[in-house]
C-alpha positions in Angstrom: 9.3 23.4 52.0 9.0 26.2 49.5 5.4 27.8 50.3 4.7 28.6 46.8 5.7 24.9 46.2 3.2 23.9 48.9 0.7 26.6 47.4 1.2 24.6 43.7 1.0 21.1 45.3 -2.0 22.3 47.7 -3.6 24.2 44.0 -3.2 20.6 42.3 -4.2 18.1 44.7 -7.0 19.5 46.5 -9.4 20.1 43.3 -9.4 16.7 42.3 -9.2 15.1 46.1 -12.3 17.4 46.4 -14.3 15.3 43.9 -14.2 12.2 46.0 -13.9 11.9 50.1 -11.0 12.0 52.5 -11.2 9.9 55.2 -8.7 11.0 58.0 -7.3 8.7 60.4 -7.5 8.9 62.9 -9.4 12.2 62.8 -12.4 10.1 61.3 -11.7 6.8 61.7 -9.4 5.3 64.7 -6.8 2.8 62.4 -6.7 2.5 58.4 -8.3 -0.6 57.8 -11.5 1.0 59.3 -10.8 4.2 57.0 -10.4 1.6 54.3 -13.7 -0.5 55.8 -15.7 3.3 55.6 -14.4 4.1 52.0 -16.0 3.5 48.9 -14.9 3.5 45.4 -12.6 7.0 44.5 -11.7 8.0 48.2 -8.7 8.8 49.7 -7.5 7.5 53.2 -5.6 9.8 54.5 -2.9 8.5 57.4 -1.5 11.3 60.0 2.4 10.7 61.1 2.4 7.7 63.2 3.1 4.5 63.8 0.3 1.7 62.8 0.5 -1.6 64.2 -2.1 -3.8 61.3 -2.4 -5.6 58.9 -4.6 -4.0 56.2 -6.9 -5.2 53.3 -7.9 -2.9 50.3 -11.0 -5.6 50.1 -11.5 -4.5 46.4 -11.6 -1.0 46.6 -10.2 1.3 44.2 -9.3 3.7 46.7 -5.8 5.9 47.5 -4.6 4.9 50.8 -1.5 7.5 51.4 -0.1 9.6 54.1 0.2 13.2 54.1 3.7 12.9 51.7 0.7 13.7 49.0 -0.3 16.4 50.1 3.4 18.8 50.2 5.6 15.9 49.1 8.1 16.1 52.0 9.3 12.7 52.4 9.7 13.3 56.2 5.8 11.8 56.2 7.0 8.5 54.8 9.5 8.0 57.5 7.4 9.1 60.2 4.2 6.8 58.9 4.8 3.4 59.8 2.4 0.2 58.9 4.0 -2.6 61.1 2.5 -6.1 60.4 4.2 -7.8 63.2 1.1 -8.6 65.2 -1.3 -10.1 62.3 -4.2 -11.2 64.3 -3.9 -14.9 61.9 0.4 -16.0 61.5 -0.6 -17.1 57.8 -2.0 -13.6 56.6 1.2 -11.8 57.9 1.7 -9.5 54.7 1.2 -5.8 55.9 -0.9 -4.9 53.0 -2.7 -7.4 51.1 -4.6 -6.7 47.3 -6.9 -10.3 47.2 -10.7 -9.2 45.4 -9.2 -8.8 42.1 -8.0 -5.3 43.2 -6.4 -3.2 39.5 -4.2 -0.1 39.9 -6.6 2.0 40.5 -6.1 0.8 43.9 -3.0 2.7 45.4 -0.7 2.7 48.8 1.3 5.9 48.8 4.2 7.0 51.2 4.4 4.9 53.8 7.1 2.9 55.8 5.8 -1.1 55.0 7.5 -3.1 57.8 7.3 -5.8 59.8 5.4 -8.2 57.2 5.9 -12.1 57.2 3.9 -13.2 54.3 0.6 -14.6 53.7 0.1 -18.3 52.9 -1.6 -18.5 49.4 -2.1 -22.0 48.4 -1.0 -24.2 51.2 2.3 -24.5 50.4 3.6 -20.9 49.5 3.7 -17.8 51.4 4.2 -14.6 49.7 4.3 -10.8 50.0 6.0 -10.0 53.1 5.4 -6.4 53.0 2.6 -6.2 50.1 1.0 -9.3 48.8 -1.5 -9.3 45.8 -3.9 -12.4 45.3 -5.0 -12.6 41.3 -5.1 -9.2 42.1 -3.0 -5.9 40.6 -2.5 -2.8 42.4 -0.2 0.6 42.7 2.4 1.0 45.1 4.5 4.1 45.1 6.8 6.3 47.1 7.2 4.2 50.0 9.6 2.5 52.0 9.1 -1.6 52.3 12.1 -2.7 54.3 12.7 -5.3 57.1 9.9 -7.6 56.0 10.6 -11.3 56.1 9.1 -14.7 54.8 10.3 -18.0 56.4 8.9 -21.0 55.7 9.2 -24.5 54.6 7.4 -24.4 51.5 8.2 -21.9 48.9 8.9 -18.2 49.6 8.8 -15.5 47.3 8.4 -11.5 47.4 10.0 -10.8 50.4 9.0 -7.0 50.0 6.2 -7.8 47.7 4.6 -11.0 46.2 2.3 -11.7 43.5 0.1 -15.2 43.0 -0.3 -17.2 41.1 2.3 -16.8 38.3 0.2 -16.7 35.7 -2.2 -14.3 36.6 -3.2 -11.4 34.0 -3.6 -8.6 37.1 -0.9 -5.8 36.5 0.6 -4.4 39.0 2.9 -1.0 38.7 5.7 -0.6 41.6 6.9 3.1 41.5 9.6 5.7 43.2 10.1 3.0 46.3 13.2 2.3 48.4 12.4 -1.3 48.9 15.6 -2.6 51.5 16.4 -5.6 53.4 13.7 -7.9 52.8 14.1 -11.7 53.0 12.9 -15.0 51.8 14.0 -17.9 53.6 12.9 -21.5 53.1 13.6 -24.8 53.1 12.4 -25.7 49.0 12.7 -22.5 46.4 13.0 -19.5 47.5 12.1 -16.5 45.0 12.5 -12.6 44.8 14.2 -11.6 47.9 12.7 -7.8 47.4 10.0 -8.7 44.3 8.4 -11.6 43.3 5.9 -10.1 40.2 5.0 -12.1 36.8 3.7 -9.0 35.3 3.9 -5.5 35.7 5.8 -2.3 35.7 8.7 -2.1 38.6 10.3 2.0 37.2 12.4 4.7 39.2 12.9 2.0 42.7 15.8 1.4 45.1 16.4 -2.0 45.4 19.1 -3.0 47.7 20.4 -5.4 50.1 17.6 -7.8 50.0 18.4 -11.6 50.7 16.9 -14.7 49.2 18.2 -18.0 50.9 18.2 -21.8 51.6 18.2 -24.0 53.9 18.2 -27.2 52.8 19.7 -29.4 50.4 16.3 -29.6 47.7 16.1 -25.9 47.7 16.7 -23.6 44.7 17.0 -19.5 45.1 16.3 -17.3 42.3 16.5 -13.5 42.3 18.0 -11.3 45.2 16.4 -8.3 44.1 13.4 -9.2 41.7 11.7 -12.7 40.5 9.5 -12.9 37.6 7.8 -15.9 36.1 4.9 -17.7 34.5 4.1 -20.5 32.2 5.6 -20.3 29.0 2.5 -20.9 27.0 0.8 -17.6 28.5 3.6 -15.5 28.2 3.7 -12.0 30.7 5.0 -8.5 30.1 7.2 -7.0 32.6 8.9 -3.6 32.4 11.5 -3.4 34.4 12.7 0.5 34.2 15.0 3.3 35.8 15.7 0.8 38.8 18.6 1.0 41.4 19.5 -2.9 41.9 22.2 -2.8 44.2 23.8 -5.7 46.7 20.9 -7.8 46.7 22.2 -11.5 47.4 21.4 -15.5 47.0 22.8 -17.2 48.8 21.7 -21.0 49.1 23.6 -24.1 51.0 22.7 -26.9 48.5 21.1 -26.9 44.6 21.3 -23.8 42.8 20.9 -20.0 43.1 19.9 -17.8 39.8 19.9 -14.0 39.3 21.5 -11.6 42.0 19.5 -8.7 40.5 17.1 -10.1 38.3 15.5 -13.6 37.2 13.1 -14.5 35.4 11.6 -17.9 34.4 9.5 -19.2 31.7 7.8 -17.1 28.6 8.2 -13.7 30.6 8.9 -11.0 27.6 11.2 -8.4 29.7 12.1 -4.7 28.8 15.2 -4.4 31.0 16.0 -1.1 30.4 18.0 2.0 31.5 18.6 0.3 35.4 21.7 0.3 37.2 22.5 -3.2 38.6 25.5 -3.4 40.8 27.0 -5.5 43.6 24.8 -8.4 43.2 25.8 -11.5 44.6 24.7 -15.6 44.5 26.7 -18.5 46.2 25.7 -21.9 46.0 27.2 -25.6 47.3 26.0 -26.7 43.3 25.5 -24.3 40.7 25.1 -20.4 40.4 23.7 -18.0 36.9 23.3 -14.8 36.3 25.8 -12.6 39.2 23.6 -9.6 37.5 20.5 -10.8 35.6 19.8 -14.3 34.5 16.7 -15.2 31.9 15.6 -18.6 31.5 13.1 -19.3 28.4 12.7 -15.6 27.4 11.4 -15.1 24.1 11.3 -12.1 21.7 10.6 -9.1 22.2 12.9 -9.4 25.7 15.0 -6.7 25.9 18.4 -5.4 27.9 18.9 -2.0 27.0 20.6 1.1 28.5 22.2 -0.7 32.2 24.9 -0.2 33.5 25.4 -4.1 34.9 28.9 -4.1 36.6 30.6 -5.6 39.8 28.4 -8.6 40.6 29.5 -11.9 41.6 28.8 -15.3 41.9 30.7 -18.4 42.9 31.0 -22.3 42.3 29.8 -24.0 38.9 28.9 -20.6 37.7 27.5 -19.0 34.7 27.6 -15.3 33.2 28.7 -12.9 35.9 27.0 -9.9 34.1 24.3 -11.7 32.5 23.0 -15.4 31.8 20.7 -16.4 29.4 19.2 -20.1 28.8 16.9 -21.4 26.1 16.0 -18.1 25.1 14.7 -16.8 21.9 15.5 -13.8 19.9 16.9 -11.5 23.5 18.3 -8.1 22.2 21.6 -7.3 24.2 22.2 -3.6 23.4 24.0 -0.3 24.6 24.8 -1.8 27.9 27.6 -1.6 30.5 28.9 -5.0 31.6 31.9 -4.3 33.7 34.1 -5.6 36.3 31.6 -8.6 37.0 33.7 -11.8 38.6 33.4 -15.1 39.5 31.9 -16.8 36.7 33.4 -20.1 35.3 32.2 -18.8 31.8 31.2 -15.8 30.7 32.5 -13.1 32.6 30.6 -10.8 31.2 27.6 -12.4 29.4 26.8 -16.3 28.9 24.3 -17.8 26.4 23.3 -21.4 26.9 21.4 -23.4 23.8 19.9 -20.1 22.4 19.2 -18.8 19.1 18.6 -15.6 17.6 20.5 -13.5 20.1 21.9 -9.6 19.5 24.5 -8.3 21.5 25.0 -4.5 19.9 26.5 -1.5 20.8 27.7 -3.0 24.4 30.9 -1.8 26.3 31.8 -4.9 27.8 35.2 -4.2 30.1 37.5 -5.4 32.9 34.8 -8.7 33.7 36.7 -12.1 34.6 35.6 -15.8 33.9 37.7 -18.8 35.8 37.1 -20.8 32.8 36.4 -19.6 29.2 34.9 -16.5 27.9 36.0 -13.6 29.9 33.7 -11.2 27.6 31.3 -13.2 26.2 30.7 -16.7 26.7 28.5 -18.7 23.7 27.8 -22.4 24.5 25.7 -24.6 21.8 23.8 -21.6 20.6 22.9 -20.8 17.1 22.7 -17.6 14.6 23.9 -15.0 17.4 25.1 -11.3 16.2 27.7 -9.8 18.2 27.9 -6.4 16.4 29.6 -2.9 17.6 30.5 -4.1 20.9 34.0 -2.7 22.6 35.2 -5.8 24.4 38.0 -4.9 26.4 40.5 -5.8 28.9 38.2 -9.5 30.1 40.5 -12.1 31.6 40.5 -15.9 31.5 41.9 -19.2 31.1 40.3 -19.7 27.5 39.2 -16.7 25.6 39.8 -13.2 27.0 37.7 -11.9 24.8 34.9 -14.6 23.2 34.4 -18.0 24.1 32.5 -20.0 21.2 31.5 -23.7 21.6 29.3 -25.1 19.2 26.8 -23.5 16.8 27.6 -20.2 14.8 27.6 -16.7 14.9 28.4 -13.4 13.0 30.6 -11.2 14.8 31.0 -7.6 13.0 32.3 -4.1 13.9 33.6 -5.1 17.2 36.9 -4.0 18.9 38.8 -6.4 20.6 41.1 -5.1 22.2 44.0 -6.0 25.6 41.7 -9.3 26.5 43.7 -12.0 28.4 44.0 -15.7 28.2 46.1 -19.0 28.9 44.4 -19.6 25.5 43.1 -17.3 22.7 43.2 -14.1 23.9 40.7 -12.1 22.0 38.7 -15.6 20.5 38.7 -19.1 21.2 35.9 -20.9 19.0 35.6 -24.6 18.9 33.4 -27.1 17.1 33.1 -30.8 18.1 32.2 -32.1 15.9 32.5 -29.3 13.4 29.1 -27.7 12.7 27.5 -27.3 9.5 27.2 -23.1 10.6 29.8 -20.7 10.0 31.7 -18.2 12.2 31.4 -15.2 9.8 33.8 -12.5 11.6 33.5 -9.2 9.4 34.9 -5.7 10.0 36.6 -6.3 13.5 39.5 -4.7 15.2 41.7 -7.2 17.3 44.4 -5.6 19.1 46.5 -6.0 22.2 45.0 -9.2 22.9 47.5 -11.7 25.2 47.7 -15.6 25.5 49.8 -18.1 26.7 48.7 -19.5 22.8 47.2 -17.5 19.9 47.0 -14.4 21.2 44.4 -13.2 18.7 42.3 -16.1 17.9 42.7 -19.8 18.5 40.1 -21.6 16.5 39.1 -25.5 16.9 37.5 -27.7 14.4 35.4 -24.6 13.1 34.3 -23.4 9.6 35.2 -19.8 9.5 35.5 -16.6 7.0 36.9 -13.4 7.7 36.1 -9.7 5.5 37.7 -6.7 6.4 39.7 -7.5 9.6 43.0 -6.2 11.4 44.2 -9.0 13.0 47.5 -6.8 14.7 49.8 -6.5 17.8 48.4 -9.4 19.9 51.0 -11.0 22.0 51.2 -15.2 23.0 54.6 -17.2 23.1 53.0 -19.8 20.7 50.9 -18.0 17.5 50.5 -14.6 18.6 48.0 -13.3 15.6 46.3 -17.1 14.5 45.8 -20.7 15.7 44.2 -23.0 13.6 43.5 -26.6 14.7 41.8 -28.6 12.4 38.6 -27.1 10.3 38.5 -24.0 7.5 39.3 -20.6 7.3 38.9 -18.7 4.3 40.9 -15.1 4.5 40.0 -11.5 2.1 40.5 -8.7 2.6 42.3 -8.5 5.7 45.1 -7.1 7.6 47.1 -10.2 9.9 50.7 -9.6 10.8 52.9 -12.5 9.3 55.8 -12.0 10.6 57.3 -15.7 11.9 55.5 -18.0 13.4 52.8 -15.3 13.6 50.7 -17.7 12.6 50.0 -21.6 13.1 48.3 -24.2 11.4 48.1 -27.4 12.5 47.8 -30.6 10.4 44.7 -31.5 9.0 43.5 -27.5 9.1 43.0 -25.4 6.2 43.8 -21.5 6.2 43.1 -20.1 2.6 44.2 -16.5 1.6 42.1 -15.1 -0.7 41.7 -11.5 -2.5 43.2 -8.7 -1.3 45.4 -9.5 2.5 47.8 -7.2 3.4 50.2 -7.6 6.2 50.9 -4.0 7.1 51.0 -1.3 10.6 47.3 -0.4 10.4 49.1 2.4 12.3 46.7 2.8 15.2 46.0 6.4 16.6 47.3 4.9 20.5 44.5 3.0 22.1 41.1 4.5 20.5 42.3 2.0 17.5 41.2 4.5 15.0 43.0 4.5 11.7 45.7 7.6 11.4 45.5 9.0 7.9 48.8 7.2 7.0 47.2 3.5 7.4 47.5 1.3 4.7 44.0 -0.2 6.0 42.5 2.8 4.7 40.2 2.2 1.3 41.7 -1.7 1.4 38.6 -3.5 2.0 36.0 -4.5 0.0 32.2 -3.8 0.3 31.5 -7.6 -0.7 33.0 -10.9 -1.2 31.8 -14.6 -2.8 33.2 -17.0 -0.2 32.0 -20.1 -2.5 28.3 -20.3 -2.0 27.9 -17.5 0.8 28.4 -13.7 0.7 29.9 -11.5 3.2 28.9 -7.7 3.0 30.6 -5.0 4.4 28.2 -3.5 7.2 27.1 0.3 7.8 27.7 2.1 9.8 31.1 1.4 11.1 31.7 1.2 14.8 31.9 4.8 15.2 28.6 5.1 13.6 30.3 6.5 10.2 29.0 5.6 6.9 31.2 3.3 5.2 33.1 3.2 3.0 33.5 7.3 3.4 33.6 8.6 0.8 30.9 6.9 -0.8 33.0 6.3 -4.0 35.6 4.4 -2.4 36.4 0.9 -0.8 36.0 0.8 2.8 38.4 0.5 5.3 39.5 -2.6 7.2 39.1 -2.9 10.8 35.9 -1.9 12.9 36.7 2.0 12.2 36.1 3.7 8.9 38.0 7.1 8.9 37.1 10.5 7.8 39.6 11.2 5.4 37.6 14.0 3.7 36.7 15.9 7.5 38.7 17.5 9.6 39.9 15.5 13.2 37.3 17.8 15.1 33.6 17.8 15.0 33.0 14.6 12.8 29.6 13.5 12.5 27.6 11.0 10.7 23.8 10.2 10.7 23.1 6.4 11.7 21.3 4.5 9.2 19.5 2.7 11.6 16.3 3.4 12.9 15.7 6.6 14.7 16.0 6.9 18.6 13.1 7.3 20.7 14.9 9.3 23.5 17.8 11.9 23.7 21.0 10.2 25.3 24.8 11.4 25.5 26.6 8.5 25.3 30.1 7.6 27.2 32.7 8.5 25.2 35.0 6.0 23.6 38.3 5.3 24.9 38.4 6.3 28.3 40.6 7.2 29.0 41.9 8.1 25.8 45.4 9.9 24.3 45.0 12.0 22.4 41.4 11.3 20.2 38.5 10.5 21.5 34.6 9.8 20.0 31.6 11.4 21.9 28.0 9.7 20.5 24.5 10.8 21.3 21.7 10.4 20.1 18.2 12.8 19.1 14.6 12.0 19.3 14.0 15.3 17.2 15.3 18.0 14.9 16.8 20.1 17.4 19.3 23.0 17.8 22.7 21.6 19.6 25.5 22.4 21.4 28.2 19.9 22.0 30.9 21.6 23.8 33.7 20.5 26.1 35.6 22.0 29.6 38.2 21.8 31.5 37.6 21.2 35.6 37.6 25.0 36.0 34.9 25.5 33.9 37.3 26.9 31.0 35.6 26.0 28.0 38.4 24.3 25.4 36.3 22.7 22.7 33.1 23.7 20.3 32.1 20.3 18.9 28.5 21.1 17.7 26.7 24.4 17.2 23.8 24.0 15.0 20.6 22.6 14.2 20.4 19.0 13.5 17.6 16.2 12.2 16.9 13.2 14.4 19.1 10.3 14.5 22.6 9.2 15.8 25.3 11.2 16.0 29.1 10.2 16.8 32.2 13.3 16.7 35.7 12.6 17.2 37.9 15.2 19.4 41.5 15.5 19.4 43.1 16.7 22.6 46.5 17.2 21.2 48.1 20.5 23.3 45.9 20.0 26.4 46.9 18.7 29.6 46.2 15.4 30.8 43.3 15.6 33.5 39.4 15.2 33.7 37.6 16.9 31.0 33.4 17.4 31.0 31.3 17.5 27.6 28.3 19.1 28.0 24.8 18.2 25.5 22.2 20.9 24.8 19.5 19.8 22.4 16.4 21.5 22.7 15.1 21.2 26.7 17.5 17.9 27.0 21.0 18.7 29.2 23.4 16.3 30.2 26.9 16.6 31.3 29.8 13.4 31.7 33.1 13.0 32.5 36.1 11.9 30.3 40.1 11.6 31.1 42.8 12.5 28.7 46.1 10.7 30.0 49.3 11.0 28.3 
């Protein structure tokens, strides 16, 4: 290491270390439970290189027990500093490092290896905590390495790597900067967070990967390969789950049902799910499986998903939401995530939402996911007043509804491409009522595109009451009703752009489609695949920025999908489709304010397509007035693009650049707002 480093980290540490006492083991004491025994309130035990064969207590002390990684940082000294448990002197207190005397986080374990751990037995029937258990007790736990810990039992199991009890306790517990790696519950009843069991607390900044939760036996249930949380829903918990690495993490159970790959969590746990990347789950079951990626079951408001990238997990039988599952859950805000390539659902590839109300799903790129059944996007099943609002839903598969699967209840769906989904049935929507619902499916400023089906390539609707503002409804592809099928129920049509040419278009008997004010059946003249209007459309300044659909009132929303004000210019009508063009700005450097609330962090955003041929939109988004500098190069470093040179007021930001003359290859756009740098990757193919 750097000796000025050392010399900073040395300058730092040993001031305030001073005002309390180090304990050295074994300099002072021979093994760290006696340090710990010798310790009072505000000492540090510190642990030379070496490997420790206990099974320690903190016995209520708010006390630091860390090796020597705090004193130059080199993680060499969490490698080399092992606490095994595998020799517990009792078989039912087998957790490595236990927190049971009401322990908060002032009490700390820092920079170890935590191995080796079989869980302690809390309440005669469970056993926890494998590597770290905590008994109505909080603690924190940072930098270390809790691997290779394992719980079997024939009761329930839960916290492989670390376990919490009871589920409704109010200690906090904060789990920080840890690799936590091939941990395991095994049991013959439930089994529960195969890395983390924790009803409340902060998990931020950990790798969580290849941990196992399983069953043996035909009465068991499994729920969450990498984290478990849960309490009783009438004392709800917070937990913050942050920053995380969730990767390959697994349930796998031979009877009942398995839940949440990643994440679970059970009963009135409010979760921020934010910012994690949660990849390569997996859950197979003999019965039924939820969640591949994340599944909540009775969250309530304020639960959010925000910022993850949730892609590639699996699941396999009955099965439910490949990306995420949500069931009987109030008010969850689905926003600016990542749901890709997740397989194996029955419905929703993607996402699923079970007999929920108030749901957002905003801002979401939701790509490439499969369902074997219906909803290869977005799966909604008897669920009521759901927003599904600036989402790009692209290029899902299966057998009903490529795109969005609707059955039962109502939602509005607004600002949303739709674009190259594929079905047997309904390609970008297939929404059925039975019996038709009193709600209506209010569909409002969308784009769908390039949609394919068997039957009604765009939209196949069943027994549903339905109105439609502002829509391009264009170049979908089925042998039977390419654009619209209507089978039985209401639709009521203004506004809107739907190719008519024959047979476009099919109505069965006993449905009503009513064409109101202001259709058009034109090219909206696309600019390729970014689905952005070219200057020529007919689309442009068509809309309307209201409409009476006999008692109920559809507004035109703002901003558009891009994030532009509509209508632009402000004098005008806005544009139909999910993209309001710029008519009065040049192609380059196009920017727009969002009239939503104002970010908390800086972000660059993944541009929109991408690929893309030849225009493409790059968002981000300031915390503060800053000075900016959006600029974009080629692979050697060439700069070929100034976006942004100036200062610019908090708030969201979206610019448009046209590649036209450049050569198809991998460009990088580069962010400078004040101290805030980030670079990413896009591809221009011709």
């Amino acid at each position: 290491m750097n000796s000025y480093f050392t010399f900073i980290i040395f300058g730092i540490l040993l001031p305030i270390m001073a005002l309390a006492g180090i304990i050295y083991v074994p300099g002072d004491q021979p093994t760290i439970q006696a340090g710990i025994n010798a310790a009072v309130n505000g000492d540090t035990v510190l642990v030379a290189d070496n490997t420790y064969y206990e099974n320690i207590n903190f016995n209520g002390k708010a006390i630091t027990v860390a090796s020597h990684y705090i004193m130059d940082l080199d993680t060499n000294h969490i490698n080399n500093t092992l606490i095994n448990g595998s020799q517990p002197s009792y078989p039912d207190s087998g957790s490595v490092v236990s927190f049971t005397s009401g322990e908060d986080t002032t009490s700390v374990i820092d920079g170890f290896t935590i191995t080796g751990g079989t869980g302690t037995l809390s309440d005669g029937t469970s056993r926890l905590g494998g590597g770290i258990f905590c008994y109505s007790s909080g603690a924190r736990i940072r930098h270390n390495k809790i691997i290779n810990n394992t719980i079997t039992h024939t009761g329930e199991a839960r916290g492989g790597g670390i376990g919490t009890f009871p589920w409704g306790n109010n200690n906090y517990t904060i789990i920080e900067n840890n690799i936590i790696e091939s941990d395991t519950c095994n049991s013959n009843f439930h089994a529960q967070g195969g890395a983390v069991y924790l009803p409340q607390g902060t998990i931020k900044n950990n790798i969580i990967r290849n941990n196992l939760v399983q069953g043996n036996s035909v009465s068991v249930s499994c729920y969450g390969g990498g984290i478990h949380g849960a309490c009783n829903q009438n004392t709800p918990r917070y937990l913050r789950i942050t920053n995380n690495l969730i990767e390959n993490n697994q349930c796998a159970n031979s009877a009942t049902s398995s839940r949440g790959g990643g994440v679970d969590t059970y009963g009135g746990v409010v979760v921020y799910l934010v910012n994690n990347t949660i990849i390569h789950n997996s859950i197979s079951s003999l019965n039924e499986t939820r969640g591949g990626g994340v599944d909540f079951i009775y969250a309530n408001a304020p639960t959010i998903i925000q910022g993850n990238t949730i892609a590639y997990n699996s699941l396999d039988m009955l099965s439910f939401g490949g990306g995420i599952h949500l069931f009987q859950s109030q008010g969850v805000q689905i926003i600016e995530n990542k749901i890709e390539g997740n397989n194996g659902a029955n419905m929703g590839g993607g996402i699923d939402i079970q007999e929920s109300s108030g749901t957002i799903i905003r801002g979401n790129e939701i790509l490439y996911n499969s369902a074997d059944s219906s909803g290869g996007g977005i799966s909604i099943q008897v669920s009521d007043n759901i927003t599904i609002d600036k989402n790009l839903i692209r290029e899902n598969s299966a057998k009903y509804a490529g795109g969005i699967f609707k059955f039962n209840g109502y939602f509005s769906i607004t600002n949303n491409i739709i674009f190259k989904n594929n079905a047997h049935q309904g390609g970008g929507i297939f929404g059925v009522d039975y019996p038709a619902q009193s709600g209506l499916m209010k569909i409002i400023n969308n784009t769908f595109s390039g949609n394919q089906a068997d039957e009604a390539g765009g939209m196949l609707l069943i027994d549903q009451k339905n109105i439609m503002l502002n829509t391009i409804c264009w170049g979908n592809s089925a042998t039977f009703a390419p654009e619209i099928y209507m089978n039985g129920g209401t639709m009521d049509i203004a506004y809107s752009d739907i190719r008519f040419a024959a047979d476009s278009i099919q109505v069965s008997p006993g449905a009503t489609l009513n064409w109101l004010d202001g259709n058009i059946s034109k090219d909206p003249m696309f600019r390729g695949d970014s689905l952005i209007l070219s200057d020529s459309s007919s689309c442009i300044g068509a809309g309307t920025i209201f409409y009476q659909f006999g008692s109920t009132i559809l507004y035109c929303p703002s901003p558009c999908f891009l994030g532009h004000t509509r209508p632009t210019p402000v004098s005008t009508n806005p544009d139909m489709g999910a993209c309001e063009s710029r008519l009065d700005s040049p192609v380059v450097g196009i920017k727009l304010v969002s009239t939503t609330s104002l970010p908390q962090t800086y972000s660059l955003l993944h541009n929109y397509p991408n690929p893309f041929n030849p225009v493409t939109a790059i968002g981000f988004q300031l915390s503060a007035y800053s000075f900016v500098s959006l600029k974009v190069y080629d692979m050697t470093g060439r700069e070929v693009a100034a976006l942004v040179s100036e200062n610019l007021p908090a708030g969201s930001y979206r610019y448009e650049w046209d590649a036209s003359g450049l050569a198809s290859g991998v460009y990088l756009y580069r962010l400078e707002a004040g101290e805030f740098v980030e670079v990413r990757k896009m591809i221009l193919m011709r």
